[in-house]
N, C-alpha and C positions, 0 to 999 in steps of 0.2 A: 410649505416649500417641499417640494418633491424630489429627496437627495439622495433615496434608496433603490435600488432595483430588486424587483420582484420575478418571479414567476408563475403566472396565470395558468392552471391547467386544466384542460378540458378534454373530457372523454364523451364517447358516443357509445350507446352498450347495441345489442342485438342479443335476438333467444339462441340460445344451442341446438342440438339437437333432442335435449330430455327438455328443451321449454325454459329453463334458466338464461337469466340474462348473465351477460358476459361482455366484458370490455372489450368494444371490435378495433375501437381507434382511440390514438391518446396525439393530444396536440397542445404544445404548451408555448406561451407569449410572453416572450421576456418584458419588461414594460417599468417606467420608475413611479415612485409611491412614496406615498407619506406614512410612516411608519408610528403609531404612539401606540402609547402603553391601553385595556382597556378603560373606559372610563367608570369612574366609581358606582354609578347607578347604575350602569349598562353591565358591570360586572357583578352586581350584585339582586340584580335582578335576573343575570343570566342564571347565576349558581343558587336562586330561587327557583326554575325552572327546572332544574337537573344538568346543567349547561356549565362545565368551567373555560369560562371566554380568556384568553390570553392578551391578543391584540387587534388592532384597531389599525385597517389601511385604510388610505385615500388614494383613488387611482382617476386618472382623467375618465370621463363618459366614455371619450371615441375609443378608447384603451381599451375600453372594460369589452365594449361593443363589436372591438376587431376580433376579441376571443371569444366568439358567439360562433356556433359551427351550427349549421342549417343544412340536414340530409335532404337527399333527393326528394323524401318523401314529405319536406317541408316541416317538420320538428327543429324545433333549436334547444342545442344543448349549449349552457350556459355552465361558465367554469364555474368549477365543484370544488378546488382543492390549490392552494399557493404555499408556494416553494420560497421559504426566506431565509437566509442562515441558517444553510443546511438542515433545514426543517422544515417536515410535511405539515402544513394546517390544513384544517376543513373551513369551508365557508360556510358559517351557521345561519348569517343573515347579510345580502346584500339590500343595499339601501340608495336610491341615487336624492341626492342633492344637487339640483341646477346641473352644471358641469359635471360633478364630481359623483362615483362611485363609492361611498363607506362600506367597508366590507369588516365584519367582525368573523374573528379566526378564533380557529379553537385545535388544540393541536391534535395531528389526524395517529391515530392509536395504528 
Protein backbone atom coordinates (compact mmCIF):
# COMPACT_ATOMS: atom_id res chain seq x y z
CA UNK A 1 0.00 0.00 0.00
CA UNK A 2 1.28 3.18 -1.06
CA UNK A 3 0.55 5.85 1.92
CA UNK A 4 3.80 7.95 1.95
CA UNK A 5 4.71 10.73 -0.31
CA UNK A 6 8.19 10.95 -1.66
CA UNK A 7 10.34 13.18 -3.62
CA UNK A 8 12.02 11.91 -6.84
CA UNK A 9 14.81 14.08 -7.81
CA UNK A 10 16.43 14.46 -10.88
CA UNK A 11 19.34 16.38 -12.14
CA UNK A 12 21.03 16.88 -15.54
CA UNK A 13 24.94 17.84 -15.30
CA UNK A 14 26.81 19.69 -18.23
CA UNK A 15 30.92 20.55 -18.52
CA UNK A 16 32.03 24.15 -17.29
CA UNK A 17 34.16 25.83 -18.71
CA UNK A 18 37.60 24.01 -16.99
CA UNK A 19 35.70 20.63 -18.37
CA UNK A 20 34.02 19.61 -15.00
CA UNK A 21 30.59 18.65 -14.87
CA UNK A 22 28.29 20.61 -12.92
CA UNK A 23 24.61 20.53 -12.16
CA UNK A 24 22.84 22.44 -15.05
CA UNK A 25 19.29 21.53 -14.06
CA UNK A 26 17.50 20.01 -10.98
CA UNK A 27 13.85 18.71 -11.22
CA UNK A 28 12.07 16.96 -8.59
CA UNK A 29 8.42 14.71 -8.59
CA UNK A 30 6.67 14.60 -5.79
CA UNK A 31 4.95 11.02 -6.06
CA UNK A 32 3.45 8.48 -3.13
CA UNK A 33 5.44 5.25 -2.13
CA UNK A 34 5.74 2.44 -0.05
CA UNK A 35 8.21 3.05 2.46
CA UNK A 36 9.90 -0.36 4.53
CA UNK A 37 12.71 -0.63 6.50
CA UNK A 38 15.80 -2.38 4.41
CA UNK A 39 15.51 -6.01 4.06
CA UNK A 40 17.71 -8.25 6.14
CA UNK A 41 19.79 -9.91 3.20
CA UNK A 42 19.60 -6.74 1.04
CA UNK A 43 21.08 -4.81 4.01
CA UNK A 44 23.48 -7.09 4.64
CA UNK A 45 24.75 -7.82 1.69
CA UNK A 46 24.82 -4.21 1.00
CA UNK A 47 27.19 -3.40 4.11
CA UNK A 48 29.17 -6.49 2.65
CA UNK A 49 29.77 -4.29 -0.27
CA UNK A 50 30.89 -1.02 1.47
CA UNK A 51 27.09 0.20 1.11
CA UNK A 52 25.04 1.09 4.40
CA UNK A 53 21.36 0.79 2.83
CA UNK A 54 18.83 2.47 5.05
CA UNK A 55 15.47 1.99 3.08
CA UNK A 56 13.43 0.40 0.82
CA UNK A 57 10.82 2.36 -1.57
CA UNK A 58 8.17 0.96 -3.88
CA UNK A 59 7.11 3.59 -6.31
CA UNK A 60 4.57 2.99 -9.38
CA UNK A 61 6.56 2.38 -12.99
CA UNK A 62 4.65 5.22 -14.67
CA UNK A 63 5.97 7.42 -11.48
CA UNK A 64 9.28 6.48 -11.59
CA UNK A 65 9.20 6.96 -15.65
CA UNK A 66 7.45 10.57 -15.45
CA UNK A 67 10.83 11.62 -13.56
CA UNK A 68 13.03 10.49 -16.39
CA UNK A 69 14.27 13.86 -18.05
CA UNK A 70 15.53 13.13 -21.84
CA UNK A 71 18.05 16.31 -23.19
CA UNK A 72 17.73 17.42 -26.59
CA UNK A 73 20.57 15.53 -27.19
CA UNK A 74 18.53 12.35 -26.36
CA UNK A 75 20.50 11.10 -22.93
CA UNK A 76 18.21 10.31 -20.07
CA UNK A 77 18.68 11.23 -16.78
CA UNK A 78 17.20 9.02 -14.39
CA UNK A 79 16.50 10.29 -10.61
CA UNK A 80 19.58 10.08 -8.59
CA UNK A 81 18.64 11.10 -5.12
CA UNK A 82 14.71 11.11 -2.86
CA UNK A 83 13.73 13.42 -0.44
CA UNK A 84 11.68 11.62 2.58
CA UNK A 85 11.29 13.04 6.00
CA UNK A 86 13.31 15.82 5.57
CA UNK A 87 15.99 13.62 4.40
CA UNK A 88 18.41 13.39 1.32
CA UNK A 89 18.79 9.64 0.17
CA UNK A 90 20.90 8.29 -2.67
CA UNK A 91 19.59 5.67 -5.00
CA UNK A 92 22.04 2.92 -4.67
CA UNK A 93 20.07 0.44 -6.75
CA UNK A 94 16.75 0.80 -8.86
CA UNK A 95 15.04 -2.28 -9.59
CA UNK A 96 11.66 -2.56 -11.61
CA UNK A 97 9.27 -5.40 -10.73
CA UNK A 98 6.16 -5.56 -13.20
CA UNK A 99 4.49 -2.44 -12.16
CA UNK A 100 6.56 -1.35 -9.56
CA UNK A 101 9.92 0.43 -9.07
CA UNK A 102 12.07 -0.84 -5.72
CA UNK A 103 14.39 1.65 -5.10
CA UNK A 104 17.07 0.98 -2.30
CA UNK A 105 18.22 4.29 -0.46
CA UNK A 106 21.21 5.03 1.22
CA UNK A 107 21.41 8.33 3.10
CA UNK A 108 23.06 11.05 0.75
CA UNK A 109 26.13 12.43 3.02
Amino acid sequence: MENDVITLITTTNCHDEQGLYKESSRQEFEMMAQIQSAKRDEFYKAIYAGVNVQLMVTVNYRDYEAAVIQTEDGRKWHPAMVEYDNTTYRIVRAYRKRRKMELTLQEAE
